[in-house]
C-alpha positions, 0 to 999 in steps of 0.5 A: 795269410793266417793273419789276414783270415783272422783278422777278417774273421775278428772283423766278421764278427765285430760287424755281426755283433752290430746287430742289436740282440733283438734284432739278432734273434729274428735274423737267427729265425729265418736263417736258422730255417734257410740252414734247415732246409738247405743242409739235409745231412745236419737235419737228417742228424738232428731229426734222427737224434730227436726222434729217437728221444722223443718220438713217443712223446711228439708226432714227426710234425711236431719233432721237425718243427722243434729241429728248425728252432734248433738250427735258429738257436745254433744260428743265434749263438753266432750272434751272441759271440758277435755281441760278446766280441764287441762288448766287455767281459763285464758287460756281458756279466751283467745279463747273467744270473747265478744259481747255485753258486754255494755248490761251487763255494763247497766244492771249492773249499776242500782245496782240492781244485774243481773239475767243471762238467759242462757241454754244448748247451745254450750259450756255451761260448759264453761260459769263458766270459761268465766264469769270469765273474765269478773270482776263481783262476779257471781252465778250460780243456778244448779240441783245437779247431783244424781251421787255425785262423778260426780256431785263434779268433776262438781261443782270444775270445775264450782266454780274454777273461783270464781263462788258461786253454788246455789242448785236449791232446796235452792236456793231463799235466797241465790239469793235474798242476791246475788242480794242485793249485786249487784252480777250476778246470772247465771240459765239455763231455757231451760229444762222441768219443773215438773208441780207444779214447772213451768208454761206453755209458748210457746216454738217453738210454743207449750206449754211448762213447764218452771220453773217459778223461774227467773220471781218470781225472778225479780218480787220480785227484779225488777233486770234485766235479760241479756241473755249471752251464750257461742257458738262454732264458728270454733276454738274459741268460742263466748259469746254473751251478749244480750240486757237485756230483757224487763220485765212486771210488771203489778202488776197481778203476775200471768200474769206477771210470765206467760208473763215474762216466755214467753219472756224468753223462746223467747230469748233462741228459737233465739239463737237456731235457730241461732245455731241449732247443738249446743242445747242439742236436746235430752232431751224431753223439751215438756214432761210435758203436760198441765192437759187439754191436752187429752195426749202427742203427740209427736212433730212428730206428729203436723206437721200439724199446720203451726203455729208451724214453 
């Protein structure tokens, strides 16, 4: 049976990717706004989120508007798997720009390998075809999918381009070899973190549980950490390359691993705010709270603190 459902998910999505790309993103508009208003838990979660950023900067009305475009960006990004499926890693090459690839070149060279910082932002499922082009052995850590079919069909899409995936829960020793050989291992830390797992860092001004794992990482290896991400621009689509991130490494693990985190956590903020519509807005990034906080109040409601924005 796990077979057959894979094979019916490939053919899905074979048959989604049909679409030309045109085509793709006017169907990902009204389906985009279908999926707004008929599924109220992800809009509560999108607008609460929004509106906690930006509610001094937008009116509701204009923050809900933003929302729908949200849901038509997460709807278009189905449909770029689709093409992606259909076409070669090397087709989809060829509708993407780089910027900033001395960053990695730089980083690369200390011969320590390179810890890849990146998150759920534009076309994110692309990253895999997108770092293939760019001649390095590259890993990816990932949270296996409890749907095993489609966690299958995600993990061929993702490794067609040579890339190695790395179970999360498994994940350390595989890292270390990988950075042992001079190789890029990718990880996305934009999402909540369960407490024994994180630790809690600023995130567009409030605390948030984030997984600790890069900066235990790179503290054990002193590797360096080089953002890249793949965003939407028109027609075509751009990876941008940031400078590698400075690290501490005071010898105090505990700080280091909080400071560390917090400057990750900074680096993908900006790219949000660079690219608002295109990050995965419904997902409650704040859900785990601090043991010392009474309870959590959602993000809608600490609009009060200007400190926030």
């Amino acid at each position: 049976m796990e077979n057959l459902l894979f094979y019916i998910i490939s053919a899905a999505f074979r048959i989604i990717g049909l679409l030309p790309r045109h085509t793709a993103k006017m169907f990902s508009r009204w389906l985009g706004r279908a999926w707004f208003i008929l599924d109220r838990r992800h809009r509560d979660v999108a607008i609460n989120n929004l509106t906690y950023v930006f509610g001094y900067e937008k009116s509701p009305t204009e923050i809900r508007q933003m929302a729908r475009r949200i849901f038509a960006n997460l709807v278009l990004v189905l449909f770029e798997i689709g093409w992606a499926y259909r076409s070669s890693p090397r087709e989809v090459a060829r509708h993407i720009r780089i910027d900033g690839l001395l960053h990695l070149h730089q980083a690369y060279r200390k011969g320590r390998g390179v810890m890849v910082l990146t998150g759920h932002l534009g076309s994110w499922e692309l990253l895999s075809d997108a770092a293939g082009i760019l001649g390095y052995s590259i890993n990816v850590i990932y949270r296996p999918l409890d749907f095993k079919p489609l966690d299958r069909f995600f993990g061929h899409l993702r490794s067609r381009s040579g890339a190695r995936l790395f179970p999360k829960a498994s994940a350390m020793r595989k890292v270390l070899r990988s950075l042992q050989n001079n190789e890029l291992v990718g990880t996305l830390l934009d999402q909540n973190s369960v407490r024994r797992a994180g630790v809690f860092v600023d995130f567009f001004g409030k605390s948030a549980c984030t997984n600790k794992g890069l900066a235990l990482i790179v503290q054990k290896t002193r590797s360096p950490v080089v953002p890249i991400f793949l965003v939407r621009e028109s027609d075509k689509y751009r990876m941008i390359i940031g400078p590698e991130i400075p690290l501490v490494l005071t010898g105090d693990k505990s700080r280091d691993v909080e400071e560390n985190t917090r400057r990750f956590n900074r680096v993908i903020e900006s790219m949000i705010r660079r690219y608002p519509e295109q990050w995965f807005w419904v997902h409650r990034r704040w859900k785990t709270r601090p043991l010392n906080e009474a309870a959590y109040a959602s993000p809608s409601h600490d609009q009060g603190n200007s400190r926030w924005n």
